[in-house]
N, C-alpha and C positions, 0 to 999 in steps of 0.2 A: 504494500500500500504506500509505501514511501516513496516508493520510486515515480509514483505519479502525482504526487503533487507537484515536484517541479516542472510538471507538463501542463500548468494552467496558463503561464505566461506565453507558452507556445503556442497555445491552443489558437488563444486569443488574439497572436499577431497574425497569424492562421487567420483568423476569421477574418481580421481587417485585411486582408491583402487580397483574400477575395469578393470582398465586397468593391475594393478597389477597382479591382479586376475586372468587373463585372460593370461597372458605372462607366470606363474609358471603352470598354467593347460596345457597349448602347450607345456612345454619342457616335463614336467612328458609325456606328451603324448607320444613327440617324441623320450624320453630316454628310453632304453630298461631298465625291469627290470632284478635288477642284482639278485636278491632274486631265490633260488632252493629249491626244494622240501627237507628238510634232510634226508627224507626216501631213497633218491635216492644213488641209487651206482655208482661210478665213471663208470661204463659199459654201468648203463644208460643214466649218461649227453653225454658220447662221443657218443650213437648212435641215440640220440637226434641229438648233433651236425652234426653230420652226415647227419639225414636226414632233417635238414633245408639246408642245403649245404656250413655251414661254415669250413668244413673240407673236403677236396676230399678221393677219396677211399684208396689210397695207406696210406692218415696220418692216415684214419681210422684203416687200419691193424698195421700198424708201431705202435700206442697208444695202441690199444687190445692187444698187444703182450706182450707190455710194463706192461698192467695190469695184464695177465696174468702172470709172470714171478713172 
């Protein structure tokens, strides 16, 4: 029985590293990455963008115009 009591402070840091653990996995989850392909051309992230729906049709054209130019 001795020999486990000094395993409560362990337990314990135990617990908190996985709670850590566990809180930095949810946000990386929930944070979008910011990271792009570098092969990609700026034509392709905007119709990327486009077709996830973070940009509507009209900034769609107003931007391609913009690259084009």
């Amino acid at each position: 029985m001795h020999m486990f009591n000094g395993m409560g402070g362990g337990w314990m840091i135990l617990w908190w590293v996985i709670i850590i653990a566990a809180i930095v996995l949810i946000v990386r989850y929930l944070t979008p990455s910011r990271t792009t392909d570098p092969h990609k051309s700026a034509l392709d992230i905007l119709k990327e963008r486009y077709a996830k729906g973070e940009i509507s049709k009209e900034e769609f054209r107003e931007k391609k115009k913009e690259l084009q130019d």
